[in-house]
N, C-alpha and C positions, 0 to 999 in steps of 0.2 A: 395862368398857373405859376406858383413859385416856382422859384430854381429847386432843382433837386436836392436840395440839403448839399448847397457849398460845391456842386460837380455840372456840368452844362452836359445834357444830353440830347444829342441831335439824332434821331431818329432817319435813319440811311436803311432801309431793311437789305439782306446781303442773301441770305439765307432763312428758311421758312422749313421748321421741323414740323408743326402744327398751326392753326389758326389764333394761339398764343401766344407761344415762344417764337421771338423770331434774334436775327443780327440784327445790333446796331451798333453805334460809336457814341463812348463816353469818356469826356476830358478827367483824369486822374492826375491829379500835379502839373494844372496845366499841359498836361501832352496826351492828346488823344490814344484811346485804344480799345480795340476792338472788344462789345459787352455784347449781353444776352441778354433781353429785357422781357419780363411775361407780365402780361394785363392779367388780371385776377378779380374776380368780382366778391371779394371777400376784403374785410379790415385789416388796415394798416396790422394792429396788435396781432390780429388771428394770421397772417404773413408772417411775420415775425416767431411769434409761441413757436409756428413750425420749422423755422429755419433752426432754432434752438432745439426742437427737439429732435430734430429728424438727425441732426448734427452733435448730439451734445453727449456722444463718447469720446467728441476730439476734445473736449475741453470746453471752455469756458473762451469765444474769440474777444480779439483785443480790437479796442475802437481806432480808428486812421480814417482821415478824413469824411469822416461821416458813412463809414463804410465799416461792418463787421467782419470781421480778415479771421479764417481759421489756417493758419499757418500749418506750410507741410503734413498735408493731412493726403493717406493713402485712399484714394477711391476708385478700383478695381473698373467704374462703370464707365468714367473720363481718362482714365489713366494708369499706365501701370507704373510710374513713378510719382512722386508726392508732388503735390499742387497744393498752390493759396488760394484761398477762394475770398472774394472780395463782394460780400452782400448789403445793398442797400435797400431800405422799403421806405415807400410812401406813400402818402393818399395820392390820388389823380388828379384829385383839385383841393383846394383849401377845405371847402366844405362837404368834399365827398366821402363820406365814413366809410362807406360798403363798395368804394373799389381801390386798387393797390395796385402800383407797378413796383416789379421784383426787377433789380439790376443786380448782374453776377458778372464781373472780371478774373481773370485766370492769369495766375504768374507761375512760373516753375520755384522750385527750391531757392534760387536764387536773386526773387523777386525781376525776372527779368518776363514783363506779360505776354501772354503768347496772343497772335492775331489770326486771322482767318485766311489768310493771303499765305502763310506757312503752316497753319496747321488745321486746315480745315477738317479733318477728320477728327480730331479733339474738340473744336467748335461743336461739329454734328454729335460728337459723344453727349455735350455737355450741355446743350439742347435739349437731349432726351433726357439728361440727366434732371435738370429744370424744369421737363414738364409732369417730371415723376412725383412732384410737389404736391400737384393740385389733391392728389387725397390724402396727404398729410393736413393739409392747409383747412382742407372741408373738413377734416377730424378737429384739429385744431380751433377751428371758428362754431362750431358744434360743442364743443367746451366751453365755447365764453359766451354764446347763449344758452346754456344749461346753466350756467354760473350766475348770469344775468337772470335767469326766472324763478333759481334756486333765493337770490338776494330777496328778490321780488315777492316770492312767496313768505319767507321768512318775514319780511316788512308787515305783507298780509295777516299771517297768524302771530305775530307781536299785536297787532292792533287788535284783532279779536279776541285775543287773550285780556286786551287791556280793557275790552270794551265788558268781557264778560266778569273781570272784578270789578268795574264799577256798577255792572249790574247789583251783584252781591253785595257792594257796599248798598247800592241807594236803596236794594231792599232789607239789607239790616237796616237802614235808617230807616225807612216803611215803618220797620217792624217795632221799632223804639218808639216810633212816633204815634203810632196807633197806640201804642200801650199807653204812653203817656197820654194821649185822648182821652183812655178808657179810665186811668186814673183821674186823668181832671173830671166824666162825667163823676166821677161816684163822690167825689172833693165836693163838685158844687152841688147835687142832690143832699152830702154830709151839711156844707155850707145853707143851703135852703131849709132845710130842717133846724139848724140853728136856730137861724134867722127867724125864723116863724113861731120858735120858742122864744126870743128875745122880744119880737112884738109882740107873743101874749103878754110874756109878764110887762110890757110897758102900757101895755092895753089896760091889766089889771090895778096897778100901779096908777095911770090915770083916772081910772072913776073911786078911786079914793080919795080925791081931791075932794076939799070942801068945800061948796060951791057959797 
C-alpha cells in the first residue's frame, strides 16, 4: 500500500472506542503524534462529501500536508475550548474504491497537538466524536450512488429517446419511400401504356412498307 499521502502511519492501537475507531500514531512534520484512525467500508469521495459536510459551518478548511485542518473550531462533544482538527482520507489500497481510512489529529488553538498520554479523556471524547461519522458517511455515500444511477439512468433515457427519433425518421423515410414506389408503379404502367402505343404505330407504320 502507498504511503498515506506524504505522512507515515504506524498503526500502535492504544485505545479502542469501538471496533473501528481506535489510537494510533501519525508522523506530522516529521514528529510523530498521537491520531485516531477509522476503517470505513465506504469511498474515499463518500469519506470526504462527509467530512465537508458534517463540518462545513466552520468554513471552508485549508490544505497542510495533505491533511484538511479546520482551524479553531468550537465542538462542545471533544471540547469546551477550540480545537484543530487535522483530517486525512484514503483508499486502503491503491485499487480499493469501496474502503477508506479516516485519520484525525488534534492540536489546541495554538497548534500545539495534544497526545493520549495527557489528555486521554479528550482522545476518548474524540473517538466518539469520529465514530459519530459513520452515518453521515452512509448518508453521504447514499448520494453518490443515487447520483451515479441518476447519471446512469439519464444515459439510458438519452439513448431511448435517440433510438425513438430514429425510429420516426426511418419511418418517415418508409413513408416517402413507399410513396415513391407507388408513384413509380403508376409512372411505369403510364410508361407501358405508352410504349404499347408507340409499337402500334411502329407496327402500323411497318406493314406500309412496300414490299
Amino acid at each position: 500500500m502507498k504511503k498515506i499521502l506524504g505522512f507515515l502511519i504506524m498503526v500502535a492501537p492504544i485505545f479502542s472506542a469501538s471496533s473501528q475507531s481506535k489510537l494510533t500514531n501519525a508522523t506530522f512534520n516529521k514528529i510523530p503524534q498521537t491520531a485516531i484512525q477509522l476503517n470505513l467500508a465506504y469511498s474515499e469521495e463518500a469519506v470526504s462529501n462527509a467530512i465537508a459536510n458534517k463540518l462545513g459551518s466552520y468554513g471552508k478548511p485549508k490544505k497542510m500536508k495533505e491533511f484538511l485542518v479546520y482551524r479553531n473550531v468550537n465542538i462542545p462533544e471533544i471540547s469546551s475550548s477550540p480545537v484543530t482538527l487535522y483530517f486525512n482520507v484514503e483508499k486502503r489500497s491503491r485499487n480499493d474504491n469501496n474502503n477508506a481510512v479516516l485519520i484525525l489529529l488534534l492540536s489546541n488553538e495554538f497548534e500545539r497537538f495534544y497526545n493520549n498520554e495527557t489528555d486521554p479523556v479528550l482522545f476518548k471524547r474524540a473517538i466518539e466524536y469520529l465514530n459519530g461519522f459513520s452515518q453521515p458517511i452512509a448518508s453521504a455515500e447514499l448520494e453518490l450512488v443515487i447520483l451515479a444511477q441518476d447519471e446512469t439512468t439519464q444515459k439510458v433515457d438519452k439513448k431511448l429517446k435517440k433510438l425513438r427519433d430514429e425510429t420516426i425518421n426511418l419511418q418517415n423515410q418508409e413513408k416517402k419511400l413507399q410513396e415513391k414506389i407507388e408513384q413509380n408503379k403508376k409512372d411505369i404502367e403510364s410508361e407501358e401504356a405508352a410504349l404499347a402505343k408507340q409499337k402500334e404505330l411502329l407496327d402500323g407504320l411497318i406493314k406500309q412498307r412496300k414490299n
